[in-house]
C-alpha positions in Angstrom: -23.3 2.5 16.7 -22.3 4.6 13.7 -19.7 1.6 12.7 -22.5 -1.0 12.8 -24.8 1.4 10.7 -22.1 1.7 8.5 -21.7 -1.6 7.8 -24.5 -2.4 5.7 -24.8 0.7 3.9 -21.1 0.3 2.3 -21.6 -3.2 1.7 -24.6 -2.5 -0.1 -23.1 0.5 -2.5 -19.4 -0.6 -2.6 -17.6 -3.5 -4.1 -15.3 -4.2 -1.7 -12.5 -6.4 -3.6 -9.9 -6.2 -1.1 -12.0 -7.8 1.7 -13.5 -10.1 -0.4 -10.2 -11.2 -1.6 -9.2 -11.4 1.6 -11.8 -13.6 2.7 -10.9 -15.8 0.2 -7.6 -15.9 0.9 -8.3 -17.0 4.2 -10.8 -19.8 3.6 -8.1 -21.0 1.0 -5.7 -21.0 3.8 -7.4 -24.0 5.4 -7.1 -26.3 2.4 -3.4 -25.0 1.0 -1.7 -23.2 3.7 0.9 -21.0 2.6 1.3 -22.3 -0.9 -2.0 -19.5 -1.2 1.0 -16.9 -2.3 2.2 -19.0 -4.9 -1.5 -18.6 -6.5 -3.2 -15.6 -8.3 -6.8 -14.7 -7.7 -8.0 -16.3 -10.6 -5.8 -19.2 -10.2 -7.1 -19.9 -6.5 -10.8 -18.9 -7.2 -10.9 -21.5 -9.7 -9.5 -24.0 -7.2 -11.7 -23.5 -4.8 -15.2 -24.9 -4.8 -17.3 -24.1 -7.3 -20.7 -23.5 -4.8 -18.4 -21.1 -2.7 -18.8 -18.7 -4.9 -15.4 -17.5 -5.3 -15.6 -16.7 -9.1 -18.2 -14.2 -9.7 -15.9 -11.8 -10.6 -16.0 -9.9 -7.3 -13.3 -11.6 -5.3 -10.3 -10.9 -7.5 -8.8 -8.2 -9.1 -9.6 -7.0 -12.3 -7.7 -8.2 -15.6 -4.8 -5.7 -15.8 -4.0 -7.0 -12.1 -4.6 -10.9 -12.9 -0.9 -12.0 -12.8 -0.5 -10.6 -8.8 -0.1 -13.6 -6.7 -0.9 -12.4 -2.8 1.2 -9.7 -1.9 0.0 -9.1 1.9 2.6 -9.9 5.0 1.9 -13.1 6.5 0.3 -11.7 9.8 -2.5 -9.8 7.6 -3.0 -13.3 5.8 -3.3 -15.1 9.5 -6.1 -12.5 10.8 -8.3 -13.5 7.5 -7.8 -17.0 8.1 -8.4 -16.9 11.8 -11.4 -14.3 11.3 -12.7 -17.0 8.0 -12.4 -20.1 11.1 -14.6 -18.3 13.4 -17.6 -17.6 11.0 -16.5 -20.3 8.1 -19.1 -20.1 4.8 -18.4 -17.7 2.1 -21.3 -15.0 1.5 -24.1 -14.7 3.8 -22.9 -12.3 6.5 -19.3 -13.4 6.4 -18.5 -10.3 4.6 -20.0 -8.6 7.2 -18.3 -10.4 10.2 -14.9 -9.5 8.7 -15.9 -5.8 8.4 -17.0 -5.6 12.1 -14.0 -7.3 13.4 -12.1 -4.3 11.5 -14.5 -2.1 13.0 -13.9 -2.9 16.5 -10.3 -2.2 15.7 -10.7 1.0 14.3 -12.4 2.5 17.7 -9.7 0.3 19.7 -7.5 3.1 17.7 -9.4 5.9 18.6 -8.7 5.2 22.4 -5.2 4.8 21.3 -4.6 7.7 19.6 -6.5 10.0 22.9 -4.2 7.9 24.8 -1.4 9.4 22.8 -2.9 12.9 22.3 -3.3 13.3 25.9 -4.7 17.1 27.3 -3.6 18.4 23.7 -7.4 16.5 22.7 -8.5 19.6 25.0 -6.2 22.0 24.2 -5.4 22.0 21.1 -7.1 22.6 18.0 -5.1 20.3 15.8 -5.8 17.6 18.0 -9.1 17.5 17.4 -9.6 18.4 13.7 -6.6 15.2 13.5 -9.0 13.2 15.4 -11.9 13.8 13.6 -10.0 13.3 10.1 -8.9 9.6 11.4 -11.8 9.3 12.7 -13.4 9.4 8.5 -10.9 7.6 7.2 -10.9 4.5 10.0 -14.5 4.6 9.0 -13.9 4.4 5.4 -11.5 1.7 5.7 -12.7 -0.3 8.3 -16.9 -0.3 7.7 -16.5 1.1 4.1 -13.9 -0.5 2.5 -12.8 -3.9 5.1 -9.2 -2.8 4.4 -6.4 -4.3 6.6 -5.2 -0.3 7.3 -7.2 -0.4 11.1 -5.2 -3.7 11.9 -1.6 -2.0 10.8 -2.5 1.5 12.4 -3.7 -0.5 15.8 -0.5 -2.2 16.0 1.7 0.7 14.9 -0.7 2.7 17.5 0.3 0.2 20.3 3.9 0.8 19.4 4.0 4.5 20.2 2.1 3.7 23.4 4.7 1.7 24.7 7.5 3.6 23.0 6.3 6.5 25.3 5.8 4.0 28.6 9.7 3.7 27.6 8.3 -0.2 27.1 10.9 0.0 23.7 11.6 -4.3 23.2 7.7 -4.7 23.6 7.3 -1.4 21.4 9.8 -3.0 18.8 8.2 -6.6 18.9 4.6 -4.9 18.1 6.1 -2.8 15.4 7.1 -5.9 13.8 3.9 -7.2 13.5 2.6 -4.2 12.0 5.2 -4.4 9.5 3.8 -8.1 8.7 0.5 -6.9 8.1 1.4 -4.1 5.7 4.5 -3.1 5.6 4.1 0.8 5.3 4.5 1.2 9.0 8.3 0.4 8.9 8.4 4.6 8.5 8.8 4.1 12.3 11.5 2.0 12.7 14.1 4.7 12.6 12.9 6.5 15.0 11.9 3.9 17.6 15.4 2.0 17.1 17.1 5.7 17.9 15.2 5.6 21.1 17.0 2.0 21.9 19.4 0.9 19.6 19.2 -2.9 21.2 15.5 -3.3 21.3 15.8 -4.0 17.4 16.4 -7.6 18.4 12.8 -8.1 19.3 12.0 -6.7 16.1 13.7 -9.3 14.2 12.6 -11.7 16.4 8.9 -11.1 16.0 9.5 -11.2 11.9 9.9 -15.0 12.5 6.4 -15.6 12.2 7.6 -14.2 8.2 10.2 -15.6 7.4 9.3 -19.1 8.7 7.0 -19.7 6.0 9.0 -17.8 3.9 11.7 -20.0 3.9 10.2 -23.4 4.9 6.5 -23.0 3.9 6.4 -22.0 0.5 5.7 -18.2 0.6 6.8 -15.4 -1.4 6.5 -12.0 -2.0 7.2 -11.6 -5.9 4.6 -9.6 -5.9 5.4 -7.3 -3.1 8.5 -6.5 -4.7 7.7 -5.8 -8.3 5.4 -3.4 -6.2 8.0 -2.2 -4.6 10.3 -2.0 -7.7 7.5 -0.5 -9.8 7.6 -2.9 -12.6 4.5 -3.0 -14.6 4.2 -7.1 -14.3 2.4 -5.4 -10.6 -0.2 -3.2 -12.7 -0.5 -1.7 -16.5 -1.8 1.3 -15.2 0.0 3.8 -13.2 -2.8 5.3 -10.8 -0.6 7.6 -8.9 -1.3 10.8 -10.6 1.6 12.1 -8.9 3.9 10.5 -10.3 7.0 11.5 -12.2 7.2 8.6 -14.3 4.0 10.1 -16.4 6.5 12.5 -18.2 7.6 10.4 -20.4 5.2 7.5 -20.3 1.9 8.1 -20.3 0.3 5.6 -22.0 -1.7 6.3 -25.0 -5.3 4.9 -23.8 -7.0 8.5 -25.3 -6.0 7.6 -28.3 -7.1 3.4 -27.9 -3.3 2.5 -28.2 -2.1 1.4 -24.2 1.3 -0.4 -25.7 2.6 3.4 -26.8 3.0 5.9 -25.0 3.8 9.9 -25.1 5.3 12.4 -23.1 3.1 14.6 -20.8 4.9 17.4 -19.4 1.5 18.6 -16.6 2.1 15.7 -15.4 5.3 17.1 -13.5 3.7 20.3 -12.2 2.2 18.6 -8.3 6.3 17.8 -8.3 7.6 21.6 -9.0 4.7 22.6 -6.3 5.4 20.1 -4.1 9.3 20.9 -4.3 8.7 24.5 -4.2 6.8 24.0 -0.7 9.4 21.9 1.1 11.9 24.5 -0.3 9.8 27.3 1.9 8.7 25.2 4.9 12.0 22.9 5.6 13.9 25.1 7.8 12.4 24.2 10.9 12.7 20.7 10.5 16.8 21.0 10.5 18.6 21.2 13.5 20.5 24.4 14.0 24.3 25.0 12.8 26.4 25.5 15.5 24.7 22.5 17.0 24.6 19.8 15.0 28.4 20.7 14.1 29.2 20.4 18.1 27.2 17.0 18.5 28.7 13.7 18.0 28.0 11.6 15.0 25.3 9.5 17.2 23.2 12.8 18.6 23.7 14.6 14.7 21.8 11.6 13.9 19.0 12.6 16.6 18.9 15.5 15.8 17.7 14.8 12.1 14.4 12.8 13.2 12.8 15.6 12.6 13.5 16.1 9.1 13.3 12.5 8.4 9.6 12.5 9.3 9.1 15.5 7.3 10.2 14.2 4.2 8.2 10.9 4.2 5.8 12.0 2.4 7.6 12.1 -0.7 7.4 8.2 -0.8 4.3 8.6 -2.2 5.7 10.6 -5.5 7.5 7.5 -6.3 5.7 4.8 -7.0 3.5 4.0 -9.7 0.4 2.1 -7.4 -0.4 4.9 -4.8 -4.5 4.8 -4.1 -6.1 8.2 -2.5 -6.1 6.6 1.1 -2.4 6.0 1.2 -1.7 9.5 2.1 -2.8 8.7 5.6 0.0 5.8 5.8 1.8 8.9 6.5 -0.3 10.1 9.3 0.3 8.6 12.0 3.9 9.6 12.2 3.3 13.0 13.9 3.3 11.2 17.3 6.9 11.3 16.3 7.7 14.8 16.6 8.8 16.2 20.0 7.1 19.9 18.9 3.2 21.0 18.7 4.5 23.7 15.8 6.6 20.4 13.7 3.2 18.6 13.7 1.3 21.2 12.5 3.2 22.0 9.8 3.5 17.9 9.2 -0.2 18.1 9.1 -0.4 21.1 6.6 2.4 19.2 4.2 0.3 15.9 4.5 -3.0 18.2 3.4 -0.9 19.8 0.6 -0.1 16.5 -0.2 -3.5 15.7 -0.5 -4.2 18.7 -2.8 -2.0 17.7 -5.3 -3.1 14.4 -5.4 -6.2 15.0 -6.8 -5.1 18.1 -9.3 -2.5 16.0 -10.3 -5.5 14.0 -11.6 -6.6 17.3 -13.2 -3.1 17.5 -14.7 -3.7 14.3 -16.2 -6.7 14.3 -17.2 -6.7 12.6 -20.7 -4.8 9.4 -19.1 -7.2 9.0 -16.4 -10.9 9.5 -17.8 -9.6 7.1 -20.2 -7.8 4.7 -18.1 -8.2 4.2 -14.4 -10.9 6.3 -13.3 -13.1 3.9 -15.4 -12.1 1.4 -13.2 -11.8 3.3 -9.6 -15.8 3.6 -10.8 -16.9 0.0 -11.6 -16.4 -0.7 -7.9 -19.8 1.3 -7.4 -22.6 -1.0 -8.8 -25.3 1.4 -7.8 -23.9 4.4 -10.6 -24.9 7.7 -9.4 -27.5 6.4 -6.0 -24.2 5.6 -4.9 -24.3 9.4 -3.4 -26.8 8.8 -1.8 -25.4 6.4 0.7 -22.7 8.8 1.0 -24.2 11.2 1.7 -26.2 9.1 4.4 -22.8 8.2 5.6 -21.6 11.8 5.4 -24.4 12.5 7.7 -23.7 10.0 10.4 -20.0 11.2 10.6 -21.6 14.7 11.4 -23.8 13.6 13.7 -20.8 11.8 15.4 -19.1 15.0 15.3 -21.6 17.2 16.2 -22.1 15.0 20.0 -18.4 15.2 20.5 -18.0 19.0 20.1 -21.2 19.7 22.2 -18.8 17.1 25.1 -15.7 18.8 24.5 -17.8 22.7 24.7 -19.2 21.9 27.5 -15.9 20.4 29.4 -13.8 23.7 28.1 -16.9 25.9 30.2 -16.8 23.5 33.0 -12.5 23.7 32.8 -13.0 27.5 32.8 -15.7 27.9 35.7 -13.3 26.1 37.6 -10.5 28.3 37.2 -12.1 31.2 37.5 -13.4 30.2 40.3 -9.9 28.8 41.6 -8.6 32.3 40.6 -10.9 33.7 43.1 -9.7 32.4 45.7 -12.4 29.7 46.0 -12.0 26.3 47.0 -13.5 23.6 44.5 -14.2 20.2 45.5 
């Protein structure tokens, strides 16, 4: 109920570019197949029909991101153009239809994740304050923002299910389509092709439904690798105010001069306090001396899973294209650790994370006021009523929160009764 409330509301106060890009995307799939990644979003906008409405502006990405042909894996491209088939005609409540279908996903992944949290959603405390923070973001992504993140998570979700069903070709086969719907939840494959070194062959085999078109079809992925390779042919801006690079390049859009650019030594002080964290919260996370020096090179390589998951985070210091909702990318990961007290202190890093996201925004403050946080604002049409729906929103997540904690009080009381009364000596039927 709260996601179909939702709906609307965000529509109304957001400008959601990545759905409607999306969408066009997939109607354009119908007509060109998968030449679509050989086309920018101005290119295929102007292609398409004039009366669909493609090029108001709203379903592509602004100037400084106009050379970006479509960077998405194929299987997020296929679930626009399926979704597109089912309710064809652009505007109207198309926009609308895609956010629900991502809805519906997002509270398939909150069964998923109980499913995976088990009696710790009882028990323990970070279990439920994990919950509820997915449970925002899923939201935001899903209702708010028609992002493809509930359709990668779900997947990624399904994964660790069967990974713990001991299910691993099935587990590796749905990885892989994760992976072809963004690829940010190849984090996993480490960890899942430790648990069954031979089940990678069903992840290879499910990329197929990639590197068919890739190589017969007429797909690439330029732009998914300049991304990757942090060229600035992805983006002019760097809008990762974490990022090391701003040191010595921060460009000179205070002073009206983008081409030059100056170096910015705040801009390395979320690094320093980021390093100096890991330096004082590490030593769990590494196996002890004496035996990782007695295990074999196969097990030595076990027992470092740990400390692999730990340090994923720092991913997101290197690249310059990081939005705010990429730290939870990271998230979902702590169903990877073995030990309550390794995900709690996963969860602490991923909030610290978080911290100095936004103060390295502080730290660079001249860069962004004048450069992307301009931008990051246009997609809000309303100005500052824009709180207001968030606000509204804010409201129905507490309400949503509220009704859970009064089910999970009252289950904790009846839990207790019972044991007390089992303690007694009674018998309980």
């Amino acid at each position: 109920m709260i996601s179909m409330i939702a709906i609307p509301i965000a529509n109304s106060i957001v400008i959601e570019r990545d759905r409607n890009r999306n969408e066009m995307y997939g109607e354009a799939f119908w007509i060109y197949g998968f030449a679509v990644y050989e086309m920018n979003d101005h290119e295929l906008a102007e292609a398409l029909p004039e009366e669909w409405g493609y090029n108001d502006g709203n379903h592509t990405l602004p100037d400084y991101l106009g050379n970006i042909t479509y960077e998405y894996p194929v299987f997020g491209l296929i679930f626009f153009a399926i979704a597109t088939f089912l309710y064809p005609g652009q505007g109207g409540l198309q926009p609308l239809w895609l956010n629900f279908l991502l809805a519906l996903v997002f509270n398939l992944n909150l069964v998923l994740i109980a499913i995976l949290l088990r009696d710790r959603i009882y028990t323990s405390n970070w279990a439920r304050m994990f919950f509820g923070g997915y449970y925002v973001y899923g939201l935001i992504m899903s209702a708010g923002g028609g992002k493809l993140e509930p359709i990668v998570d779900c997947l990624l979700l399904m994964a660790l299910v069967l990974r713990e069903e001991q299910q691993f070709g099935k587990a590796m086969f749905t990885l892989g389509l994760s992976v072809q719907t963004k690829i940010y939840s190849v984090v996993a494959l480490p960890i899942l092709f430790l648990s069954s070194p031979l089940s990678l062959i069903w992840f290879f085999a499910s990329t197929l439904l990639t590197i068919i078109p890739f190589t017969f079809l007429g797909a690439n992925f330029d732009s998914l690798v300049s991304h990757f390779l942090n060229t600035s042919s992805y983006s002019s801006f760097i809008v990762n105010p974490i990022y090391p690079g701003l040191f010595l390049a921060t460009q000179d859009y205070a002073g009206g001069y983008p081409d030059s650019y100056y170096m910015w030594a705040p801009s390395l002080i979320p690094l320093v306090i980021y390093a100096s964290f890991m330096l004082f919260t590490i030593r769990p996370y590494l196996p002890e001396k004496k035996e990782f020096l007695e295990a074999n090179w196969w097990n030595k390589i076990k027992l470092l899973q740990p400390f692999y998951l730990y340090m994923l985070p720092a991913i997101l210091f290197v690249f310059r294209w990081v939005m705010p909702w990429y730290l939870m990318w990271m998230a979902l990961v702590l169903f990877l650790f073995r030990k309550d007290e390794h995900i709690i202190g996963y969860l602490k890093l991923i909030t610290v994370v978080g911290l100095l996201y936004a103060f390295g925004v502080a730290c660079n403050w001249p860069y962004f006021i004048n450069g992307p946080l301009p931008d990051f604002m246009g997609h809000f049409p309303l100005g500052w009523w824009t709180l207001l729906g968030i606000i509204l929103l804010a409201s129905l997540c507490g309400v949503v929160f509220a009704i859970w904690k009064v089910g999970f009080d009252r289950r904790e009381r009846r839990a207790m009764m019972i044991k007390a009364a089992r303690d007694r000596g009674e018998l309980v039927v």
